[in-house]
Each structure stands twice: as C-alpha cells, then as structure tokens.
C-alpha positions, 0 to 999 in steps of 0.5 A: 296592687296586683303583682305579675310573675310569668310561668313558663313551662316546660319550654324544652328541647326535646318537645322540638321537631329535633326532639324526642317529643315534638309537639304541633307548632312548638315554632310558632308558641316558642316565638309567642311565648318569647314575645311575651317572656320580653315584654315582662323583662322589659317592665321588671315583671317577675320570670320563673322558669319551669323544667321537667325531668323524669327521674328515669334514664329510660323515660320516652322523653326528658331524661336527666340531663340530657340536652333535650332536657335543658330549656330551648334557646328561644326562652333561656333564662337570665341571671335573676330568673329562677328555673324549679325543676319538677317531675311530676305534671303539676309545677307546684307538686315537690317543687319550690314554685310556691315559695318563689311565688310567696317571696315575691308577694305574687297574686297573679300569674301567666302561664305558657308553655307545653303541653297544653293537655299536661302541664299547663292544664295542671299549673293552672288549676293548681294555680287558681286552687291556690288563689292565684288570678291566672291567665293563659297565653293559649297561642304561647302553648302547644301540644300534640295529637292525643289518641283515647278510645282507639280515636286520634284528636288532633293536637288543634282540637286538644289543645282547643278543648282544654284552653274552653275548659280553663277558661270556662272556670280556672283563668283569663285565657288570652292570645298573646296579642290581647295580652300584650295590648290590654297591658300596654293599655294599663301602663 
C-alpha cells in the first residue's frame, strides 16, 4: 500500500506582501495549502516542512535568521513535523529530505509551496528521478512575474507553463479541491 508524505515548501515570510519577495497570490495558496496541510493531520499522513535560507547576509531575500526566513504562521509546524532546511533550489540537494522519506517508507508525495518556477519545479522532478509518485497542489503554489529576453511573464502565465510542463511527464497535477475529493473518495 502507498504511503503519503505532504512536502511544503518554502511557505515563508519573506514571500508575503510584507516580505522581501512577495509572490502574486501567496494569500490565496498559503490558505489552500493549509487546507491541504489539515486534511493529512487529520488522517496521520506524514508532514515535512521545507525552509529556504541562503547562506549569504547580503542575499535579496531569506537571509539567515531573519524573520522573513522563518516559516508563515498559516503553515507553521507542529511538534512530529520535521523542518529540512536547504539552500540551494532542489529540497533533496544537501539536505535530509531523502532520509525522512526513506525512514517513513514513503512512495508518494504532494508537493506545494513557492515558487511554482523554482523550488516546486526542482522538488518535483527531483522527486520523480527518485521514484517517488507526485502529485502538485497547483492552486497551493504561487510565484511572481518572470522577465527573460527584455520580456515580462506575468507570474499567471509562469506558473501556468510550468504546472503544463510537470504534468506533461513528472506528476499528477491537481487543484486542492480535486485533491481533497479524490482522497475523501478513497477513505
């Protein structure tokens, strides 16, 4: 039988319109991604927290130990819930995601978090390289506007491009809504 871990990534302060690097409808995925973050605590589904921190006091964002740093109050952990702090894009790079995946005997994750164009499209792929089923929470993600070529991409249409391109070959990708029935429908 498949086992379930929710990844949460980067669910962090400084990515809110208080923060350094507010992303386009945090709000609204910070409050999906809480939904979602209940219904596996409800059930004693495995939660591991994610935290970026760049290793740099003069990084545009995340700098270590600052509040802006430190995990939003909408997602906080509790006691049995691990937190990996990385720093680089890909949660499993340096880090012990792996092994808390492996000491749980985990098969499948969900992921969510920020940035959509980042740090999800690197977990995920990551993820699957390993073996692992994944699916995305895409209404759980958020991200912000991109610019490349001297043209501005609207954070709609990045996160958007990269949700098609996950789930063309590398996970499930579903709304928090879907998510939540299709589990409800398995119990």
């Amino acid at each position: 039988m498949a086992k379930q871990a929710l990844i949460l990534i980067d669910i962090q302060n400084d990515y809110f319109p208080e923060g350094k690097w507010p992303l386009e409808g945090v709000e609204a995925a910070a409050n999906k991604a809480a939904q979602v973050l209940q219904a596996f605590r409800q059930v004693g589904n495995a939660v591991i927290h994610v935290r970026h921190e760049f290793t740099s006091e003069d990084a545009p964002f995340f700098t270590p130990g600052s509040e802006g740093a430190h995990l939003h109050p909408k997602v906080l952990n509790q006691g049995n819930e691990p937190v990996v702090l990385k720093h680089f894009v890909n949660a499993f790079r340096g880090t012990e995601l792996r092994a808390l995946l492996e000491q749980r005997s985990i098969t499948d994750v969900v992921v969510l978090g920020s940035m959509s164009h980042m740090c999800i499209d690197g977990v995920v792929r990551a993820a699957a390289d390993l073996g692992y089923k994944v699916t995305v929470i895409h209404d759980a993600c958020a991200t912000r506007d991109l610019e490349f070529n001297g043209q501005v991409i609207p954070a709609a249409q990045a996160h958007g491009a990269f949700m098609a391109a996950l789930g063309f070959a590398y996970a499930d990708v579903l709304s928090t809504d879907e998510y939540l029935k299709a589990q409800a429908a398995a119990v």
